[in-house]
C-alpha positions as CSV (number, residue, x, y, z in Angstrom):
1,X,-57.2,2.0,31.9
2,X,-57.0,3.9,35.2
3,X,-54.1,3.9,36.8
4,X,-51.7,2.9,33.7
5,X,-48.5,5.2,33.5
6,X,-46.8,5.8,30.9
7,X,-43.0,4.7,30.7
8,X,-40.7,7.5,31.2
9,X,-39.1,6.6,28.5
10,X,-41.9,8.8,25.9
11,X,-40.6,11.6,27.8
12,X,-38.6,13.8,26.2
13,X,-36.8,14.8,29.8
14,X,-35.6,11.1,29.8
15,X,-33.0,11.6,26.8
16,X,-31.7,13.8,28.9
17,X,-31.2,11.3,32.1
18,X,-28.8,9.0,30.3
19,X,-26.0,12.3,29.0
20,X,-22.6,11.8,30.8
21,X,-21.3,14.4,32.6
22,X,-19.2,17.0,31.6
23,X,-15.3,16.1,32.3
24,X,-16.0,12.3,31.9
25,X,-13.4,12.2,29.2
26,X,-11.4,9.1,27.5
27,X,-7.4,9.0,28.1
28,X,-6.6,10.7,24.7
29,X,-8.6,13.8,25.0
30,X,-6.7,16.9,26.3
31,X,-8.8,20.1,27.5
32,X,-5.7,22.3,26.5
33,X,-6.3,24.5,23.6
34,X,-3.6,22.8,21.7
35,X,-2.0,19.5,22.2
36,X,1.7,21.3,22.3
37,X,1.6,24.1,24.0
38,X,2.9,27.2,22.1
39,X,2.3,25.0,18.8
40,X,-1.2,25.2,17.6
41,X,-3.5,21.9,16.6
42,X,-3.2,23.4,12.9
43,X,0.4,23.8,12.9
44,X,0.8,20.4,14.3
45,X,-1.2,18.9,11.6
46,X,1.4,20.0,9.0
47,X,4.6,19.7,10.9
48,X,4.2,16.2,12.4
49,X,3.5,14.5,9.3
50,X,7.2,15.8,7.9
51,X,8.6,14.6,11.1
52,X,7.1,11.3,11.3
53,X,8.2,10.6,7.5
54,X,11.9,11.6,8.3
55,X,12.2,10.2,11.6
56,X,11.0,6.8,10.2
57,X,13.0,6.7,7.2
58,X,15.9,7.3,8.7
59,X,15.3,4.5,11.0
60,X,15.4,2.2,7.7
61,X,18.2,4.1,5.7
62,X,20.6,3.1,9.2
63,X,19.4,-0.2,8.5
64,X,20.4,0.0,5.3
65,X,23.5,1.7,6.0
66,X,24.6,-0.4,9.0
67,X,22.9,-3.6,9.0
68,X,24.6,-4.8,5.8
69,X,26.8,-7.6,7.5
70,X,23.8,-8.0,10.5
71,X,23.3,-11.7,10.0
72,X,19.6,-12.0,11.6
73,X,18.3,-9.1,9.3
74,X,19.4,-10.7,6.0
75,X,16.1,-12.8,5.6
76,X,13.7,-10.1,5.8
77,X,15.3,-7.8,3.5
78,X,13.3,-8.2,-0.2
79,X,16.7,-6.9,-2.2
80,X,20.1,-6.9,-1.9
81,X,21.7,-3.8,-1.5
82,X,24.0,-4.0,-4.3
83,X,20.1,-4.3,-6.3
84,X,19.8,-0.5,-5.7
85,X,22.5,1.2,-6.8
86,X,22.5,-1.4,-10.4
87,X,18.9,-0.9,-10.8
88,X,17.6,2.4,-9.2
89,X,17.6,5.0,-12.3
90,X,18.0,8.0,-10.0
91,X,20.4,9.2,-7.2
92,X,19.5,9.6,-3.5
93,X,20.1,13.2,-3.7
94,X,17.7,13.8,-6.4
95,X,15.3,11.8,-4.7
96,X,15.9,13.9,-1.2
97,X,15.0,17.2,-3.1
98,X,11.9,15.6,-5.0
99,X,10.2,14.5,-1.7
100,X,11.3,18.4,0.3
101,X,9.1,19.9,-3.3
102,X,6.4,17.5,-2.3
103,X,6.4,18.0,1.5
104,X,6.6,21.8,0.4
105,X,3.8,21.4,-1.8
106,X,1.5,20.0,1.2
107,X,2.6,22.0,3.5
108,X,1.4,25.1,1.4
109,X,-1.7,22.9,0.8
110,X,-2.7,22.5,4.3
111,X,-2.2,26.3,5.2
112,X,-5.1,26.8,2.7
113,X,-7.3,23.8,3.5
114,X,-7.4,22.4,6.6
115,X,-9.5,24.2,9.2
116,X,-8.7,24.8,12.3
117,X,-11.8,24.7,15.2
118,X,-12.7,26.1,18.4
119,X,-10.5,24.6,21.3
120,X,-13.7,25.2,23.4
121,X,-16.1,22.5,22.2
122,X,-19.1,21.4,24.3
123,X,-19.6,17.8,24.6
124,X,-22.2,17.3,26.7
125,X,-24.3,19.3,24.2
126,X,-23.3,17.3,21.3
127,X,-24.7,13.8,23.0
128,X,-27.7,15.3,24.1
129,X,-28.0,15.8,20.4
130,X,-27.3,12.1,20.1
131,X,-29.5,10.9,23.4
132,X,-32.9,11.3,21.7
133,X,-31.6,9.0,18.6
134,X,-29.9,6.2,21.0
135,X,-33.6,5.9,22.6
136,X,-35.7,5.8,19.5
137,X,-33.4,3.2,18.6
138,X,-33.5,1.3,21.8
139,X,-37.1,1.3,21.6
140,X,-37.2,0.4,17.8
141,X,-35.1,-2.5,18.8
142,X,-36.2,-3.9,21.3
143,X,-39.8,-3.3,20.9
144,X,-40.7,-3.2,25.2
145,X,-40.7,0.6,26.1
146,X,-40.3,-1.0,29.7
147,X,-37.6,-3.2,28.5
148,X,-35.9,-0.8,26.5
149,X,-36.2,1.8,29.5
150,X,-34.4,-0.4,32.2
151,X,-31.6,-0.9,29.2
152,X,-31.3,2.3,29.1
153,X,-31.1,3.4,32.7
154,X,-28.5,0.7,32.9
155,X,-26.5,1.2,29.8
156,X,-27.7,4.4,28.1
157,X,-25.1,6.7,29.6
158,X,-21.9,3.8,28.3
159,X,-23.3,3.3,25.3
160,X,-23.8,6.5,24.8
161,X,-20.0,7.8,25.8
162,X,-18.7,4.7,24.1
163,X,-20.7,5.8,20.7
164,X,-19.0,9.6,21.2
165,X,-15.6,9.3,22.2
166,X,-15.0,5.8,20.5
167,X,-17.2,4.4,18.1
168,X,-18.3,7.2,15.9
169,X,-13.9,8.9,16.0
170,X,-13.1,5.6,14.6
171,X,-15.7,5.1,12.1
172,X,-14.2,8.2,10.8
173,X,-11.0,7.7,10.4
174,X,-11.4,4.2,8.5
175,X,-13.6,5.6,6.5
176,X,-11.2,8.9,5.6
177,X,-8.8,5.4,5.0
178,X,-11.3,4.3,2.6
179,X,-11.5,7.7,0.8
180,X,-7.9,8.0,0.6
181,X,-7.6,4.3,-0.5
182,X,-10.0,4.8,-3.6
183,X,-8.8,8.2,-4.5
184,X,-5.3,6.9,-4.5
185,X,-6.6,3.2,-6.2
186,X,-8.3,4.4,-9.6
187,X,-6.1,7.3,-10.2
188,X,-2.5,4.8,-9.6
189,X,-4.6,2.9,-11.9
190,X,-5.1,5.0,-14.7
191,X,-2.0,6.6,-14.9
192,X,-0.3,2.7,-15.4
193,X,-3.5,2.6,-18.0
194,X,-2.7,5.6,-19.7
195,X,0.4,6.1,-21.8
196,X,0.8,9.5,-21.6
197,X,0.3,9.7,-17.8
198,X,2.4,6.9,-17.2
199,X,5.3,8.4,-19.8
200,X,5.3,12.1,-18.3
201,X,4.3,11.6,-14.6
202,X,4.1,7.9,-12.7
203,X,7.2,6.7,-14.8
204,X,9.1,8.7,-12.1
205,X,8.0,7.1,-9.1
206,X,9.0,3.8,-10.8
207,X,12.3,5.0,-11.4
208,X,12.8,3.6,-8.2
209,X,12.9,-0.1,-9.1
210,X,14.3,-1.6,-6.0
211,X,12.1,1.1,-3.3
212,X,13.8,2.2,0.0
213,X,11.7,3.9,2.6
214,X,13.0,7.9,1.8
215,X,12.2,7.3,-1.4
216,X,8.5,6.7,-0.5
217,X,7.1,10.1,-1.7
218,X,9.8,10.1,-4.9
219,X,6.9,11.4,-7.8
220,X,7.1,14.3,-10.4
221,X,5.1,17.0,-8.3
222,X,2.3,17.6,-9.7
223,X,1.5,13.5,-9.5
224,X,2.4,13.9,-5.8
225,X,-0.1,17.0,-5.2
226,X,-2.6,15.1,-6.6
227,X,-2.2,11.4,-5.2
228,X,-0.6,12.2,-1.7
229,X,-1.5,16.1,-0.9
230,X,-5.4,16.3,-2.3
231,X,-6.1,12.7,-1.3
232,X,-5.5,13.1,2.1
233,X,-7.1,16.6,1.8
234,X,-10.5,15.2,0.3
235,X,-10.3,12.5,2.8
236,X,-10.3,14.7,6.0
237,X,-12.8,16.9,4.7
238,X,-15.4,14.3,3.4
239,X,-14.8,12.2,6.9
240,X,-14.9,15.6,8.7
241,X,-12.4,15.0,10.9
242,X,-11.7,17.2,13.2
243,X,-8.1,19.1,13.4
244,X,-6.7,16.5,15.9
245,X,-8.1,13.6,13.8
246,X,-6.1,15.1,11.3
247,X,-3.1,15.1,12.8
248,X,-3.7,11.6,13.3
249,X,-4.6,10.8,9.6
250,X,-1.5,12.9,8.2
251,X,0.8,11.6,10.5
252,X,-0.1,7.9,10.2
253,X,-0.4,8.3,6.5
254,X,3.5,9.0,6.1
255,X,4.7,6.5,8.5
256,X,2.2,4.1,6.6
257,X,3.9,5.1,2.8
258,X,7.6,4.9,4.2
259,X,6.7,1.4,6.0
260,X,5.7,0.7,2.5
261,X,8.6,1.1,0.4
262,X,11.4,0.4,3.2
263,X,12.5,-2.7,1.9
264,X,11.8,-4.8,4.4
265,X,9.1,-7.2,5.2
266,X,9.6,-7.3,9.1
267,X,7.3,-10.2,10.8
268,X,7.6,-7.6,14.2
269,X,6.9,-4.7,12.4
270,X,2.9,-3.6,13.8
271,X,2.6,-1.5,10.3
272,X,3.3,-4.9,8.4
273,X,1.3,-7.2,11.0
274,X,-1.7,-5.1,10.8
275,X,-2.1,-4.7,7.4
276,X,-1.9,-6.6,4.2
277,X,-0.7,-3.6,1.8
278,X,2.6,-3.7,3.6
279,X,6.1,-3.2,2.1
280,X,6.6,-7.0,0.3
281,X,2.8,-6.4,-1.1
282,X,4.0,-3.0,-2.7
283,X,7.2,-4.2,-3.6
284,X,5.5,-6.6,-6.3
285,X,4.3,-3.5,-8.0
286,X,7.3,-1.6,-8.5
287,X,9.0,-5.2,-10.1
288,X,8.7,-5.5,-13.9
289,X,6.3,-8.8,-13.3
290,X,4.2,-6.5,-11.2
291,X,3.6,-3.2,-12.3
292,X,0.3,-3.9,-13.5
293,X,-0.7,-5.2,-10.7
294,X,-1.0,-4.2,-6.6
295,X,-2.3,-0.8,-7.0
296,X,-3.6,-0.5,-3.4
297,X,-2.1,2.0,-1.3
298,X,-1.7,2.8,1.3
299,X,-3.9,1.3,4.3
300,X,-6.1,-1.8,2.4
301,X,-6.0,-3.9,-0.4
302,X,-9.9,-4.3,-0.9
303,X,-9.9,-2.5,-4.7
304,X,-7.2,-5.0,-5.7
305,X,-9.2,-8.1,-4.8
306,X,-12.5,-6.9,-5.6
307,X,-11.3,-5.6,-9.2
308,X,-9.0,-8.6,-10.1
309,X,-5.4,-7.0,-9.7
310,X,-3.9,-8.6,-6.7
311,X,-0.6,-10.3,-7.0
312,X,0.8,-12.0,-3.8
313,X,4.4,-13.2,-3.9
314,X,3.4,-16.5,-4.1
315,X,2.2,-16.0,-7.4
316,X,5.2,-14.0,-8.4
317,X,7.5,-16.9,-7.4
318,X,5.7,-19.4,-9.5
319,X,5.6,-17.0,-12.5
320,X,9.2,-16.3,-12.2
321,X,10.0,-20.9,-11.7
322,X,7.7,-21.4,-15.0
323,X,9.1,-17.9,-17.0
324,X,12.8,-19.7,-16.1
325,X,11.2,-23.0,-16.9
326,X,10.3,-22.5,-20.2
327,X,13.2,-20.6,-21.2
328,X,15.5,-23.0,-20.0
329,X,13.6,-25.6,-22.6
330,X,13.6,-22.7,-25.0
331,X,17.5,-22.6,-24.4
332,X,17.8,-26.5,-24.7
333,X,15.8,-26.9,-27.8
334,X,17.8,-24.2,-29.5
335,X,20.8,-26.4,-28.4
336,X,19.3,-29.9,-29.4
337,X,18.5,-28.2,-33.0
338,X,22.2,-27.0,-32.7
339,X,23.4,-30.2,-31.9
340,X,21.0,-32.5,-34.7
341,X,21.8,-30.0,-37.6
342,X,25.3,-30.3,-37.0
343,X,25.4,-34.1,-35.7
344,X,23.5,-34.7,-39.2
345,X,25.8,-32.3,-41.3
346,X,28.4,-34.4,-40.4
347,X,27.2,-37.6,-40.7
348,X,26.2,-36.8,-44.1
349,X,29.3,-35.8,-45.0
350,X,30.7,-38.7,-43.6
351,X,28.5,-40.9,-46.2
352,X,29.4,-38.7,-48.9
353,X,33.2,-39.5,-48.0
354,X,32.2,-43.1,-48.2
355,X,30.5,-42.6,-51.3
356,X,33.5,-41.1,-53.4
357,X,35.9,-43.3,-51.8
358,X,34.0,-46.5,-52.8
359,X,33.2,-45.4,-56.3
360,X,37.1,-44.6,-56.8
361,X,38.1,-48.1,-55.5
362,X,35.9,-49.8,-57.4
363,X,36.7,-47.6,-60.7
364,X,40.3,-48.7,-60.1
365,X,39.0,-52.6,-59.3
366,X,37.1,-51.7,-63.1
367,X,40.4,-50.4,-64.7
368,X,42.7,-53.2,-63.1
369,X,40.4,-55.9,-63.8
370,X,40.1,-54.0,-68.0
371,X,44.0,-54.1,-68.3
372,X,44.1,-58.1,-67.5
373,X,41.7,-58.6,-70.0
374,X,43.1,-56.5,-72.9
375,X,46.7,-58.1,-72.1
């Protein structure tokens, strides 16, 4: 038809039009070749996770410490103090030298594996790698190339920042939590499963019956380089996070394990508001009624639904009412039988008694009643 023009959209300069501009950046980005200066991102990545770990736990151990006659802090704490020293199998110092191996042991492991990157990135350049996909999608979508162009001209250039500094960052850091959360699901799993396992390595960790937040990453070693150091190795590098994503992951992924096993299940606490794998969800697991259960750790507890070993401490309180239930009837029956054998025993006797002293009356009623007669 003469005259018709194409919508701009078909050309491929108009990808091009809807590319932020370089230095639009979001409040958490820094240009600076490191976040600390005179620290690398690397370094940072290794030392803030040990930081965060000791700096929290310590927050909890004063509690524990101090807040012992604190009358407002008594409800939310799951045990009694005097519960860990009676049923905690191992000492706080051996427990303080077991998670510094551990810490030692990922330290080591993140000098090997975790990458650092070029400081100078170009991000304009990476969404005009993105552009071209947002407009065949637009178009797919919407189906009007003169619709989806005006969208575009309007929105393109949010959409598209929103989709590179937000969208696709978080994307892959919930899915490095899903990573982590499976790697750490099946193989908690298995070594509860499997005797040996469970004998030699995980038994440790649940030497620790009543938890406390220092103890959090209390395992033999080699269990810990493989649940806690690997894990959140394998996650970062399958998510492909970038070396300041990492320092997010590994830093939120200690404060997320000692929130876990402080002992506490704080209603203000955001770790324990935000999620449902919080410290009274994981202390179920470490009680004998719940070791075979609650396997989640540490963001989500979708594995535990989905696969049918989720225990909530609802449950655990009516087990433990109907386990106290039934032995109490236990307890009374053994008393009734008690009672009835004995009650019985004696009544019997009792009759026997009768028994021997009406036959000896009535012999001497006989014998009386013989002599009359003979005289």
């Amino acid at each position: 038809m003469a005259g018709f023009e194409e919508p701009a959209i078909y050309s491929p300069e108009f990808a091009d039009t809807i590319i932020p501009a370089n230095g639009t950046y979001p409040f958490y980005f820094s240009e600076n070749p490191s976040l600390i200066a005179g620290l690398s991102d690397k370094s940072l990545s290794l030392i803030a996770p040990l930081v965060a770990y000791w700096v929290h736990s310590l927050i909890f151990h004063a509690l524990d410490v101090y807040g012992t006659e604190w009358a407002w802090l008594a409800p939310y704490r799951i045990h009694e103090s005097a519960e860990v020293k009676a049923k905690n199998l191992v000492s706080k110092s051996q427990v303080v030298w077991a998670v510094l191996v551990q810490q030692a042991i990922q330290t080591i492991l993140g000098i090997i594996f975790v990458d650092s990157e070029e400081t100078s990135v170009d991000h304009r350049e990476k969404m005009a790698r993105m552009s071209p996909i947002l407009v065949q999608s637009t178009l797919l979508w919407m189906g009007n190339p003169h619709l989806a162009q005006s969208s575009l001209q309007r929105w393109g250039s949010s959409v598209l920042y929103f989709a590179y500094w937000w969208a696709i960052p978080t994307a892959q850091i919930l899915f490095a939590f899903f990573v982590l959360d499976t790697w750490q699901y099946f193989l908690h799993r298995y070594f509860h499963t499997n005797k040996f396992l469970y004998r030699h390595f995980h038994s440790w960790h649940h030497r620790l019956y009543v938890p406390y937040a220092f103890g959090a990453l209390y395992n033999h070693p080699f269990e810990g380089f493989l649940f806690d150091s690997l894990g959140a190795v394998v996650a970062e590098n399958i998510s492909r996070l970038s070396i300041r994503q990492t320092v997010l992951l590994f830093t939120f992924s200690s404060l997320k394990t000692v929130d876990d096993h402080c002992g506490y299940s704080l209603p203000f606490d955001p770790l324990q508001i935000l999620f449902s794998n919080n410290a009274d969800y994981h202390d179920i697991h470490h009680q004998a009624i719940g070791i075979k259960k609650n396997f989640s750790q540490p963001f989500f507890i979708h594995w535990d639904t989905i696969l049918g070993t989720k225990m909530t401490r609802k449950e655990v309180e009516e087990r433990t009412k109907k386990s106290k239930r039934n032995g109490l009837l236990k307890e009374n029956g053994h008393a009734n039988e008690h009672v009835n054998g004995h009650t019985n025993g004696h009544a019997n006797g009792h009759a026997n008694g009768n028994g021997d002293k009406n036959g000896n009356g009535n012999g001497v009623a006989n014998g009386d009643h013989h002599k009359l007669k003979v005289e």
